[in-house]
C-alpha positions, 0 to 999 in steps of 0.5 A: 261928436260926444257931448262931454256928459256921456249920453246915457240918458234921455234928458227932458229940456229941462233944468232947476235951480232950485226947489221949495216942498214939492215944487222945482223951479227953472232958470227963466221962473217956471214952476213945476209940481214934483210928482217924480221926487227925483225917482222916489228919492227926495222924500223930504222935498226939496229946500227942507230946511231940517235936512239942508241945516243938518248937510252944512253943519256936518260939511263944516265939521268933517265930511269923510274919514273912511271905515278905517275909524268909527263914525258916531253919525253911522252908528246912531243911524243904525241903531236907529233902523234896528230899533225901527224894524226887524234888524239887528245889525246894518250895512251903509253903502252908496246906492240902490244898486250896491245895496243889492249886491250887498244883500245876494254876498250876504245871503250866500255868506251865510249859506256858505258859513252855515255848511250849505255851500252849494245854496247859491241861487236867488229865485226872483220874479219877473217884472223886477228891476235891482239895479244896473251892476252886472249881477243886478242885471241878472237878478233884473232879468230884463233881456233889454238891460242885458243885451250887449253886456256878455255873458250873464251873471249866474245864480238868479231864477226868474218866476212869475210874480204873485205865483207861489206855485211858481215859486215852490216849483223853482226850488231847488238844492242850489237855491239859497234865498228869495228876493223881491220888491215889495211894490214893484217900481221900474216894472211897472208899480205892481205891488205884491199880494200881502198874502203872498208876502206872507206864503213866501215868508212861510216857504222860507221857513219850510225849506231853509231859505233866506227872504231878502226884501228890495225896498230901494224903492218903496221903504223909507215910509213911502207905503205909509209905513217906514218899510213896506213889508209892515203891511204884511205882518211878516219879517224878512231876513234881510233888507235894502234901502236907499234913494229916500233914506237921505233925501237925495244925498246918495246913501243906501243900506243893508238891514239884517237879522244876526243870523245872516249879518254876523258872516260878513266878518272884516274883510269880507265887504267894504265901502269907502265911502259908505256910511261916512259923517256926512251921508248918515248926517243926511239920513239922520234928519230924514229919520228925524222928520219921518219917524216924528209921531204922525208924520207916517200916519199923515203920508197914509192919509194923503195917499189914500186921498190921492188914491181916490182922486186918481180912481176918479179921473181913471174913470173918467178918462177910459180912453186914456188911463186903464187903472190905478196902481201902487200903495201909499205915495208909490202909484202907478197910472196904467195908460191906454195910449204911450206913457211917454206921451202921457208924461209929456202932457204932464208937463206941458200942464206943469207937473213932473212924473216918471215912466216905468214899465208895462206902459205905467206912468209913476207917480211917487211925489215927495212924502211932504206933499200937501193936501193943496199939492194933491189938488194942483196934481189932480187937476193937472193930471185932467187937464193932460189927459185931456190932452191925450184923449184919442181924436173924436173919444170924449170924458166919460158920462158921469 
């Protein structure tokens, strides 16, 4: 029999009642450290008193009134963004997923209004994840995700990532744009070369493409800066935000330049609920916290702390863990023995993660976490380790 929660998941045994900074708590009083932050999501931890004080105040007001009317809280938020990044204009929706969507209907507009009809492929990279959508599976790439959904969505060109030779080959007179993830999530916490960032900046502008940049995961000041594409030095043409922007209130966004936004003219695109009082009332406070002076400064500062702490334990441990990857508060522990075994030892030791490809366990805790939190982390991640030495393999000689 089915349970009534359709199975599309594998759950942990696991359930909170509640939360406070970077710790969960369960029914029966156990206590876990939350270096999974909900998939990257809850950036501001959970019970931010800020956050949950700006969601009821807003509930008792009015929660949704549709895009049919003006919502002052949407148009404050963008305003916000485009004076923050390189946008002149943005676009509020409900995920990740169709904040990408978004994006390739935006590139393609703009191809199309632009007398360019035929530029309609994406060349994306191999390692990707953009969401689940039927178009997003195709822009994925991944024939695990694929299987069994019919014929694949056209338009999207798989390439090697961090290969700008395979790039340029894969440009054709159909290719309207680019698309990648700055760090990598799903694939594995791979982050892209800066230099490559770069190269593929500077080949759009040599052959007229567009650069969409996915930072679903990796924005909203996770890197360190409140998008990743900063580090870089380079501007995109277009970008996607979510699971942080609103702390874990579901929200995602579009950000563009005039160039390519001004196509989407009314009845182009639309949302019922995206971008409706309550979601930009969410998003509004996270903006509040992360863009206070240092607060970006700080998430820097701990996850290069936390960089070296993992460095050290890599070392350490040689039979268990391979490297450490990622930037900011978006790593990766690559592991010699199933990241699934690895996470259960991690929480068998109280703290939580998240598995992602190429054998990698993500850890992406909240951007609130606190120097005491990296402790704890650091000598739990020991201690599951430990557990998971191969029989007879000892700590490394230091």
């Amino acid at each position: 029999m089915i349970p009534a929660l359709m199975p599309t998941y594998n759950r942990a045994d696991l359930a909170f009642e509640r939360g406070e900074g970077a710790w969960l708590y369960t029914a029966d009083g156990r206590r876990f450290l939350d270096f999974g932050a909900g998939i990257a999501t809850s950036s501001l931890g959970h019970n931010n008193k800020h956050l949950a004080d700006a969601i009821a105040e807003q509930a008792h007001k009015v929660m949704h009134v549709s895009n049919l009317y003006r919502v002052p809280g949407a148009e404050r938020l963008a305003q916000r963004l485009v004076d923050a990044t390189f946008a002149d204009s943005v676009f509020f929706c409900n995920s990740g997923a169709e904040a990408n969507e978004g994006m390739v209907k935006m590139m393609r507009k703009a191809m199309y209004e632009t007398g360019k009809p035929e530029r309609y492929r994406m060349i994306c990279f191999e390692g990707a994840f953009h969401g689940r959508t039927l178009a997003m599976l195709a822009a994925t790439g991944n024939a695990k995700y694929l299987k069994g959904f019919g014929p694949q969505v056209d338009g999207f060109d798989h390439v090697p990532f961090n290969n700008l030779n395979a790039v340029r080959d894969a440009i054709g007179p159909q290719t309207a744009g680019i698309i990648i993830e700055p760090v990598q999530g799903e694939g594995g916490i791979r982050p892209a070369q800066l230099q490559f960032l770069r190269d593929l900046r500077s080949t759009c502008d040599e052959f007229g493409l567009l650069l969409g940049l996915d930072e679903i995961q990796c924005g909203m000041g996770r890197t360190g800066k409140l998008f990743a594409y900063e580090w870089a030095g380079i501007e995109p043409d277009v970008l996607t935000a979510a699971k942080g922007i609103a702390g874990g209130f579901p929200m995602g966004a579009i950000l563009a330049k005039e160039a390519v936004a001004k196509h989407l003219v009314p009845g182009t695109h639309g949302t019922t609920f995206g971008g409706n009082p309550l979601a930009c009332a969410a998003a509004n406070a996270v903006l509040d916290v992360i863009l206070a002076p240092g607060f970006l400064a700080e998430v820097d500062r701990k996850s290069r702390r936390l960089w070296q702490e993992l460095g050290q334990v890599v070392r350490d441990e040689p039979t268990v863990f391979e490297e450490v990857r990622g930037a900011g508060l978006i790593l990766g522990l690559k592991c010699l023995v199933p990241n699934g075994e690895v996470q259960e030892a991690f929480i068998a030791e109280g703290m939580l993660s998240v598995a992602a490809g190429d054998n990698v366990l993500r850890l992406v805790p909240p951007l609130v976490i606190t120097d005491g939190d990296i402790d704890a982390a650091v000598a739990m991640i020991r201690r599951g380790a430990a557990r998971c030495r191969p029989s007879g393999a000892k700590v490394a000689a230091k």
